[in-house]
C-alpha positions as CSV (number, residue, x, y, z in Angstrom):
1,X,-34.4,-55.2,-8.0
2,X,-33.5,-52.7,-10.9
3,X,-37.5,-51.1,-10.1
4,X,-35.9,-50.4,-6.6
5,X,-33.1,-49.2,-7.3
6,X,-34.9,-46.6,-10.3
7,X,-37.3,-45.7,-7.7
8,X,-34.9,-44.9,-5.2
9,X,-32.9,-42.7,-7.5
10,X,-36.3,-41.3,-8.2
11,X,-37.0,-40.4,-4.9
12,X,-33.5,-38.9,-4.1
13,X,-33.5,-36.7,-7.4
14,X,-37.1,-35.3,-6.2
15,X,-35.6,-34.1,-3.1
16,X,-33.1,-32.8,-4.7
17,X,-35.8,-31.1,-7.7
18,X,-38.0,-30.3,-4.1
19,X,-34.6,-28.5,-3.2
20,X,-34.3,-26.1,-5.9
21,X,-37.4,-24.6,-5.4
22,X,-34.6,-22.5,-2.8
23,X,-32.3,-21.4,-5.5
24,X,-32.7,-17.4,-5.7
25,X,-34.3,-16.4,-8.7
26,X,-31.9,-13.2,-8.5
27,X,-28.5,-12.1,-6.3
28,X,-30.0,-11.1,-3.3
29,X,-26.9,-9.9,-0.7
30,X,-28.7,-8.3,1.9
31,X,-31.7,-8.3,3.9
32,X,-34.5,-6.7,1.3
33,X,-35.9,-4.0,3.8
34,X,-31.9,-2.8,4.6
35,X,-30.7,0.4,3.2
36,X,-27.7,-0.3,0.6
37,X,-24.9,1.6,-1.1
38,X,-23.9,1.2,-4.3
39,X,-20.6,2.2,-5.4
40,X,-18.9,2.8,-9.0
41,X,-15.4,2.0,-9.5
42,X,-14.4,5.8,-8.6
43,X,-16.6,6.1,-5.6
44,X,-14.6,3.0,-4.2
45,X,-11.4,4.4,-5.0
46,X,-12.8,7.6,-3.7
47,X,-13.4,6.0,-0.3
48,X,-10.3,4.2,-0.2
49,X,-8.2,7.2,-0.8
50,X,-10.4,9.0,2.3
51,X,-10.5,5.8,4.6
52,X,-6.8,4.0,3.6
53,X,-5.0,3.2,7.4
54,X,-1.4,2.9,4.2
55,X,-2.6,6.0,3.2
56,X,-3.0,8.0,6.1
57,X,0.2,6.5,7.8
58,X,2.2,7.5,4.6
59,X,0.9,11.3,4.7
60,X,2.2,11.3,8.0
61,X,5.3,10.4,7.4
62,X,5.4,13.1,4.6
63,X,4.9,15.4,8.0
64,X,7.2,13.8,9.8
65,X,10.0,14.6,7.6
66,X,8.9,17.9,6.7
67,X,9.3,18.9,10.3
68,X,12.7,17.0,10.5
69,X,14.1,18.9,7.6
70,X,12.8,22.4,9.9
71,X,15.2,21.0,12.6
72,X,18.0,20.2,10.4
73,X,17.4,24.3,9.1
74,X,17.5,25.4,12.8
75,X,21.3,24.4,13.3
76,X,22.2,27.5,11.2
77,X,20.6,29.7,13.2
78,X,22.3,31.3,16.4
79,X,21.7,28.6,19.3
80,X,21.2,30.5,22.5
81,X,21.2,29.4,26.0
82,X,20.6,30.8,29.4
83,X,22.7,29.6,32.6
84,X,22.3,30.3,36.0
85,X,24.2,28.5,39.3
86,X,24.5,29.5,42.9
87,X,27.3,27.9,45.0
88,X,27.2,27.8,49.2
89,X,30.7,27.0,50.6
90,X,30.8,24.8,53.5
91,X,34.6,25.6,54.7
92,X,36.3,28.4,53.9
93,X,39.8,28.4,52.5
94,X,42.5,29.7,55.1
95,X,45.2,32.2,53.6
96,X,47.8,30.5,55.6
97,X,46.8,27.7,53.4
98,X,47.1,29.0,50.3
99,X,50.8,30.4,50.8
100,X,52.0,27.3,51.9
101,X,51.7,25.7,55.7
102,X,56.2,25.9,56.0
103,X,56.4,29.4,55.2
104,X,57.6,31.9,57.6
105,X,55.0,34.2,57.2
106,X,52.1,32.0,57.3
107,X,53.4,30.9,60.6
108,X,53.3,34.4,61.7
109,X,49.6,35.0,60.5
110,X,46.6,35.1,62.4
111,X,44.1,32.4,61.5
112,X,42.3,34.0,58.2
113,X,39.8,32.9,56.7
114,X,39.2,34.5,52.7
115,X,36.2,34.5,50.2
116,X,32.4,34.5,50.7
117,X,29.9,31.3,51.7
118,X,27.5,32.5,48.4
119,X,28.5,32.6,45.3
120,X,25.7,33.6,42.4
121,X,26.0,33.6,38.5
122,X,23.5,34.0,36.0
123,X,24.3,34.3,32.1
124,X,23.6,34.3,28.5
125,X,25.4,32.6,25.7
126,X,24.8,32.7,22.1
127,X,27.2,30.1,19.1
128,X,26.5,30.5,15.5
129,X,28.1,28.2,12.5
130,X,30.0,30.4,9.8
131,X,31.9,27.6,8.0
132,X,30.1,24.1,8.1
133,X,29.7,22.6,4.5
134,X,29.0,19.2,6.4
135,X,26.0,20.8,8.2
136,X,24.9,23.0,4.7
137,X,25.1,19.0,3.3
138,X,23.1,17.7,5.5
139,X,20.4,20.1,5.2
140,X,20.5,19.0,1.4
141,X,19.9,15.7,2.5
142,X,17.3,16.3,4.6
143,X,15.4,17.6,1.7
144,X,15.2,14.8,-0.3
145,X,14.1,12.7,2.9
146,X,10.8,14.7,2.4
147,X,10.7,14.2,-1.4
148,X,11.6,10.0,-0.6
149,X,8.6,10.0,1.7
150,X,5.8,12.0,-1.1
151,X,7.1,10.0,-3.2
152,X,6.5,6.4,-0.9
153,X,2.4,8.3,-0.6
154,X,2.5,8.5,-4.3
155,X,3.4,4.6,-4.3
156,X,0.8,3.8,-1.3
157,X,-1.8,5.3,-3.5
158,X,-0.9,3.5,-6.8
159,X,-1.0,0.6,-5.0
160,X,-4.4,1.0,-3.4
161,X,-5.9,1.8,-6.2
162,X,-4.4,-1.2,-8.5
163,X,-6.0,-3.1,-5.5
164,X,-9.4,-1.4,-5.5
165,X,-9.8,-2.2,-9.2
166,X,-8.6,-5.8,-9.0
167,X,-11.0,-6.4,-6.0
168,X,-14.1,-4.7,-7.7
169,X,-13.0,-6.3,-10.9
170,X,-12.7,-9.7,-9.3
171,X,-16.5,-8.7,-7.5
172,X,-17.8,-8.3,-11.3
173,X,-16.4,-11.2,-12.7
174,X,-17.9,-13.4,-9.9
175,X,-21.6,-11.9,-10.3
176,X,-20.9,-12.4,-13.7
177,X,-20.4,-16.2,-12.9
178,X,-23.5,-16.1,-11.0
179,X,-25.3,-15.1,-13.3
180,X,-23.8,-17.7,-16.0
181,X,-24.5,-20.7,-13.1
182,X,-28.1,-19.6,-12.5
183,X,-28.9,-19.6,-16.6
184,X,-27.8,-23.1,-15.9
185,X,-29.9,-24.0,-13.4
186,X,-33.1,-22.8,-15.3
187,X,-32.0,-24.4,-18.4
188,X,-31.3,-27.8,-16.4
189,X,-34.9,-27.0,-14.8
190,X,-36.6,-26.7,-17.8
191,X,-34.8,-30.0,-19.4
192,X,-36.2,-31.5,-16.9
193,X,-39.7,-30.3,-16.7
194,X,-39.9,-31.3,-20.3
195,X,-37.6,-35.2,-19.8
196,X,-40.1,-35.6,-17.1
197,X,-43.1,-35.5,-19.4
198,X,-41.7,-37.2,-22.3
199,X,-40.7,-40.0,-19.8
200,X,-43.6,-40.1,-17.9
201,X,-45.4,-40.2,-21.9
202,X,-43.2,-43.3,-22.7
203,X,-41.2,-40.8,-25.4
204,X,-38.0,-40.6,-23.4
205,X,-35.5,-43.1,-22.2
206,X,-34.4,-43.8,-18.7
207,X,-31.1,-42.7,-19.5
208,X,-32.5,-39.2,-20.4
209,X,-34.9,-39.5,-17.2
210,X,-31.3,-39.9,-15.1
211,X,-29.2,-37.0,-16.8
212,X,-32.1,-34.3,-16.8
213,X,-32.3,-35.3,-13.0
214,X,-28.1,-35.3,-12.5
215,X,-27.7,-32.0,-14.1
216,X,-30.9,-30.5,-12.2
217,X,-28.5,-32.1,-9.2
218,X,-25.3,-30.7,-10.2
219,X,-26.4,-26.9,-11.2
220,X,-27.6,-26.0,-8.0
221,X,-25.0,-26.5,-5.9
222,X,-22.7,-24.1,-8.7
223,X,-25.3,-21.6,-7.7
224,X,-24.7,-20.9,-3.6
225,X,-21.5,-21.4,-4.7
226,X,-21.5,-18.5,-7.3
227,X,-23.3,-16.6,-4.6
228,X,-21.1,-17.0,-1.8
229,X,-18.1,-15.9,-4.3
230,X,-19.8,-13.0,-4.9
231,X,-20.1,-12.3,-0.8
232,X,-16.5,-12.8,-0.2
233,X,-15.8,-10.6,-3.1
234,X,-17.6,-7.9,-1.8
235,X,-16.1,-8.8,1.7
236,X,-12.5,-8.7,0.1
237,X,-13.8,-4.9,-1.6
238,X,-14.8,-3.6,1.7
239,X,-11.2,-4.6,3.3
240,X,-10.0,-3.0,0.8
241,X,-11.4,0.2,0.8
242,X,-11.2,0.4,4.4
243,X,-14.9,0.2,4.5
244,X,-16.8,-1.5,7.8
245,X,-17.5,-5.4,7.1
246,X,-20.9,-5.1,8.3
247,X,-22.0,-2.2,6.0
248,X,-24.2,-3.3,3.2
249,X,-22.3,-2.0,0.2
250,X,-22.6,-3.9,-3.4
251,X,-21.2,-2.8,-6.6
252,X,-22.6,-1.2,-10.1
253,X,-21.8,-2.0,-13.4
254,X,-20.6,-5.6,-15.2
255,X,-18.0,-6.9,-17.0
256,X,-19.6,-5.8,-20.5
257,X,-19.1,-2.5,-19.6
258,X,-15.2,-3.0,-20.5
259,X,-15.7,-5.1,-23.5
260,X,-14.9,-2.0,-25.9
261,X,-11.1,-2.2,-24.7
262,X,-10.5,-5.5,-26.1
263,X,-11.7,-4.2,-29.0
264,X,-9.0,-2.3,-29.7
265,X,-4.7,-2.2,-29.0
266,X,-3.8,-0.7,-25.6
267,X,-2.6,2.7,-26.0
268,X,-0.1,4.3,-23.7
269,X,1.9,7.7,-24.2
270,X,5.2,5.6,-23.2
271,X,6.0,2.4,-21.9
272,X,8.6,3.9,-19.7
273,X,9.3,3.4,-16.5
274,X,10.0,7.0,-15.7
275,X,6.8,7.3,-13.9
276,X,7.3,4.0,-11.3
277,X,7.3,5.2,-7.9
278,X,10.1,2.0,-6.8
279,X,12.5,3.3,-9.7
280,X,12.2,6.9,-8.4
281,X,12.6,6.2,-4.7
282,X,15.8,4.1,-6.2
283,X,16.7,7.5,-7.8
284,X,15.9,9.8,-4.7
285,X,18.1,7.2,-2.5
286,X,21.4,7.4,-5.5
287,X,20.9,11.1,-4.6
288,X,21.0,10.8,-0.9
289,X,23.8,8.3,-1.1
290,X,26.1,10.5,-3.7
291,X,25.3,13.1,-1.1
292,X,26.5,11.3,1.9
293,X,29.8,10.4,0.3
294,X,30.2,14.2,-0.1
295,X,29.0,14.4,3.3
296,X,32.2,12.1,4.4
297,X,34.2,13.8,2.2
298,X,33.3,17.1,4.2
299,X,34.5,15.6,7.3
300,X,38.1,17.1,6.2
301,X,37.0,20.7,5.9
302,X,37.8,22.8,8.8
303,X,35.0,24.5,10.8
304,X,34.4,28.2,11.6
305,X,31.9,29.2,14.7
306,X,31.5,32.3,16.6
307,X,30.6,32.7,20.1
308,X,29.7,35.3,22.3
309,X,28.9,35.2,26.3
310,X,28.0,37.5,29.3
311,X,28.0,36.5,33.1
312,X,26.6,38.5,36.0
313,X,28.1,37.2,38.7
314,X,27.8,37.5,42.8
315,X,29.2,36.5,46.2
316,X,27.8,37.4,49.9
317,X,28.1,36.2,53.5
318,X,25.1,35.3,55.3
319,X,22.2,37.1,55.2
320,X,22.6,37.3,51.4
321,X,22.1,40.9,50.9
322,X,23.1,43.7,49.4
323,X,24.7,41.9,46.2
324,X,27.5,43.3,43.9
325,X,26.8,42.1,40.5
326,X,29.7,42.1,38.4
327,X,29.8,41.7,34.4
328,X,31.7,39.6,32.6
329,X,31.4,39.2,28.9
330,X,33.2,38.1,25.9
331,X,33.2,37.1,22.3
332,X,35.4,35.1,19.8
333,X,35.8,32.7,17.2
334,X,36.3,28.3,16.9
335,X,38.0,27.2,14.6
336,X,38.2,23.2,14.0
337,X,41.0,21.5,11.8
338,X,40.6,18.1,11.7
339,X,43.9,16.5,11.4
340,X,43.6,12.7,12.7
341,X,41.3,10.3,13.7
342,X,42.8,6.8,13.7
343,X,41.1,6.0,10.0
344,X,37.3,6.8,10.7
345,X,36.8,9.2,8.3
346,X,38.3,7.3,5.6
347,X,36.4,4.5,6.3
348,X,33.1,6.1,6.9
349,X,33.8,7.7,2.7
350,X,34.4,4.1,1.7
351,X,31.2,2.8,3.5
352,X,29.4,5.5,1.7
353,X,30.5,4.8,-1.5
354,X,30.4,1.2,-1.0
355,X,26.5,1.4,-0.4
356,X,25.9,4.0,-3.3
357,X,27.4,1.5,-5.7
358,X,25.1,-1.4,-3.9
359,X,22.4,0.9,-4.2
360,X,23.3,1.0,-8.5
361,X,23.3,-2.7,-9.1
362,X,19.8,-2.9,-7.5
363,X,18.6,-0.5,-9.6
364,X,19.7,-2.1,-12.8
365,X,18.4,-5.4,-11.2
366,X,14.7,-4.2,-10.3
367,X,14.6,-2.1,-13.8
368,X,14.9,-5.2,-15.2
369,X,12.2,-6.8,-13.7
370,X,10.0,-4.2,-14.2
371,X,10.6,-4.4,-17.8
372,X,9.8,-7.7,-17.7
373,X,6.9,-7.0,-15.9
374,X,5.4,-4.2,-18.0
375,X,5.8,-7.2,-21.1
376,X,3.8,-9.8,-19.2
377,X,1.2,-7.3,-18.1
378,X,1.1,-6.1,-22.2
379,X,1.3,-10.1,-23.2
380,X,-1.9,-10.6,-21.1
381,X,-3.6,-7.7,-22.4
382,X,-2.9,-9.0,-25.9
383,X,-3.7,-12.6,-25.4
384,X,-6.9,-11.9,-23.5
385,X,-8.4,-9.0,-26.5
386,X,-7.0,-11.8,-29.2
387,X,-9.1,-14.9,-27.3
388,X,-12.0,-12.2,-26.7
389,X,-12.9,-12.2,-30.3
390,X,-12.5,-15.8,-31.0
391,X,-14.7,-16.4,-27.5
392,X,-17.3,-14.1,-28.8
393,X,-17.9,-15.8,-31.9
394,X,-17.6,-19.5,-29.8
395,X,-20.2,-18.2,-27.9
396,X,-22.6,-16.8,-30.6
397,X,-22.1,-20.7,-32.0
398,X,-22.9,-22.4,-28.8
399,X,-25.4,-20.3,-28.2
400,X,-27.0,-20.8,-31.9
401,X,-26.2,-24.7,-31.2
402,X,-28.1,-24.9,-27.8
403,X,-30.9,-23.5,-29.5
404,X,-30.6,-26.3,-32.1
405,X,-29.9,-29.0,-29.5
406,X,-33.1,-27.6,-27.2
407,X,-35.7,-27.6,-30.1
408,X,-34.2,-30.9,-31.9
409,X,-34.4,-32.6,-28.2
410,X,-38.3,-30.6,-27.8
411,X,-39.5,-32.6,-31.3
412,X,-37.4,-35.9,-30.4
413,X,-35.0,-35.4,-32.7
414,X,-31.8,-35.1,-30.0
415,X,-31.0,-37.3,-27.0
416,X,-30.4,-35.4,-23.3
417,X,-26.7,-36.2,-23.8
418,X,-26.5,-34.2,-27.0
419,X,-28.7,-31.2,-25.7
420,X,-26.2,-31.6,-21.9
421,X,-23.1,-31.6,-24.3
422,X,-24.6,-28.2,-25.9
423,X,-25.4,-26.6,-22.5
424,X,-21.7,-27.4,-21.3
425,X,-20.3,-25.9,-24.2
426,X,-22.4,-22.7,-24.0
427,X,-21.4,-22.6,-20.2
428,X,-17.7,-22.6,-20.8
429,X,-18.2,-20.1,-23.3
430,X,-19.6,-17.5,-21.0
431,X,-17.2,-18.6,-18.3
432,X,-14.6,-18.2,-20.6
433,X,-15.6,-14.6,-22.0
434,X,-16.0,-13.3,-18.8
435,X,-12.4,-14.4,-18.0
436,X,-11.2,-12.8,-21.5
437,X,-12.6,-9.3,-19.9
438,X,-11.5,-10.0,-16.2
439,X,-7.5,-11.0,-17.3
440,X,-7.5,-7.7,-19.8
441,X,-8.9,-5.4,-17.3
442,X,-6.4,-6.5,-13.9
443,X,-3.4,-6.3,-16.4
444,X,-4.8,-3.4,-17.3
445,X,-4.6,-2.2,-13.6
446,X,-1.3,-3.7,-12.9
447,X,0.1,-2.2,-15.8
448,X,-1.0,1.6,-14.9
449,X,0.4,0.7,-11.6
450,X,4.3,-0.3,-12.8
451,X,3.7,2.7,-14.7
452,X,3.0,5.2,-12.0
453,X,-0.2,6.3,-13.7
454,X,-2.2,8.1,-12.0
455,X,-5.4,7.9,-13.8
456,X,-8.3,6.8,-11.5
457,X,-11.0,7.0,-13.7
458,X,-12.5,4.1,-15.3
459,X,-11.3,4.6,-19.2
């Protein structure tokens, strides 16, 4: 019964040994014969910046306000309007009317009838503020509606390009664990080529005959795995960068090529956060806010227009000929004094101020959490450069002890559960020095983000 059963294991772990024959010897994304592009870190960000829809909408709002603030400019300029009206009477008035139907002399009048069935008027008029500090207020706050939106582009492209980096990052890091994974698979292939012909010699237990076979088992499935992280990574890039899904884009470069930065402190001309785009907008909208209270406040102050008009007008029985036109022109001056309005303008200062100082506490409130964020961001920079080092030399041990562990196990001088236990150790290593690189590099990104940097190159 225990034959059977060895035999049947036997035959399941040969399918599975049959099986790996499929394992790709290399990352292979595409079809070989189709035509791909490689990108760098810039050229993604490049493309991103050219293809963004957060982008694009945000420049167009930058428009958008431009051309509102060219409006708000046009109400100090002379508004002029042209007017035009024709009138056709349908009953004359009768003079006997008009002086009364009891009096004396109407009752002696013939039946008269007075005025003309056409009446015609055509006109210009022209109105031009001279006193209107609300309106010269409002144009100020128009203003910094255009420098609110550049500034919410600036923030659309910080955060696309802290997003490009952590998806092209996260792309490395999972070829990176490809490439870890399929080392395991040929180490776990050429175990157990060798277990197979030290069992098969008598010089190599069972046991050994069963692990070689399980880890043979276990490494290939870590390998379409691996693979199919790197896909959706690449997926996840091309999202990103507003790239088409089915274009056949892959990445250059690897994680090693940012190992010199854990090698030495982060350096940053400040830590402040005068550069964040959300405290700024904060500080645009104070601004606007202080403004409006003014605004309110402005509601008191009397207003000074001037006005000027001009009429040509008509009148004419049937057939409407020979027209009289007759001018008719003035000019003058409107002045406004507020004096009462049943508490709305007080009210309308003390919303104003009321959302100014609402405005203040959540400013102190998200400085704060920047700050905090700016310390995580710097803790995980720190943490992952200090665990580089000691991951570095771990891995120069597990690697040395692998070695050991593969020749002592070649000569019979290890068991397969010593030389496994040396290839799980040298795996975690990698893993784990890859993930020392990846975790400095995306707090890296985050923290240029917070600090509005706008440094796209790769450093």
């Amino acid at each position: 019964m225990k034959n059977q059963v060895f035999l049947f294991v036997s035959f399941l772990f040969a399918c599975v040994y049959a099986r790996g024959a499929d394992v790709p010897d290399s990352l292979q994304l595409y079809p070989a014969d189709e035509k791909v592009t490689f990108l760098s870190l810039e050229d993604a960000i490049k493309v991103a910046l050219s293809e963004s829809e957060s982008v694009q909408i945000a420049d167009k709002e930058v428009v958008r306000t431009g051309h509102a603030k060219k409006g708000t400019y046009a109400a100090l300029f002379p508004q002029i309007d042209a007017t035009g009206s024709y009138q056709r009477v349908l009953i004359k008035n009768d003079i006997r009317a008009m002086m009364g139907s009891d009096s004396p002399m109407a009752q002696q009048m013939p039946d008269t009838k007075i005025g003309s069935y056409n009446t015609f008027a055509v006109g210009a008029s022209a109105s031009m503020p001279l006193v209107n500090a609300a309106l010269w207020k409002s144009i100020k706050i128009s203003g910094q509606s255009v420098e609110l939106a550049v500034e919410k582009a600036r923030a659309s492209r910080l955060d696309l390009v802290a997003q490009v980096k952590r998806a092209y990052y996260t792309t490395l890091l999972a070829k990176e664990s490809f490439r870890v994974f399929r080392e395991l698979y040929e180490n776990a292939l050429s175990n157990y080529g060798q277990t197979e012909k030290k069992y098969n010699a008598q010089k190599a237990s069972e046991l050994d005959m069963t692990t070689a076979k399980t880890n043979l088992a276990g490494a290939i499935p870590n390998v379409y795995s691996a693979e199919s992280d790197v896909m959706l990574a690449l997926w996840q890039l091309k999202a990103v960068i507003g790239a088409d899904l089915d274009e056949h884009i892959d990445i250059v470069g690897s994680l090693d090529d940012y190992s010199d930065l854990l090698n030495t402190e982060p350096s940053y001309d400040s830590l402040s956060l005068e550069g964040n785009s959300t405290m700024k907008q904060l500080s645009i909208q104070a601004e606007q806010l202080l403004q409006t209270v003014k605004l309110r406040q402005l509601a008191y102050v009397p207003t000074l227009a001037a006005t000027i008009s001009i009429t040509y007008s008509a009148v004419s029985n049937d057939p409407m000929t020979n027209l009289g036109w007759f001018p008719y022109s003035y000019a003058g001056l409107s002045l406004n004094i507020p004096i009462f309005s049943g508490g709305r303008r007080y009210h309308d200062v003390k919303q104003a101020r009321n959302q100014y100082e609402q405005l203040q506490l959540q400013t102190r409130s998200t400085e704060k959490q920047l700050r905090i964020s700016v310390q995580q961001q710097l803790s995980a920079m720190q943490t992952a450069a200090k665990s580089y080092g000691a991951s570095k030399d771990a891995l120069a041990s597990a690697e040395k002890a692998y070695q050991i562990a593969a020749k002592s196990y070649e000569v019979g001088r290890a068991t397969m559960v010593e030389l496994d236990n040396a290839q799980l150790n040298l795996t975690q290593c990698q893993l784990s020095l890859s993930n020392n690189i990846y975790s400095y590099i995306a707090a890296q990104a985050q923290l240029e983000s917070i600090l509005g940097e706008e440094n796209f190159e790769v450093k």
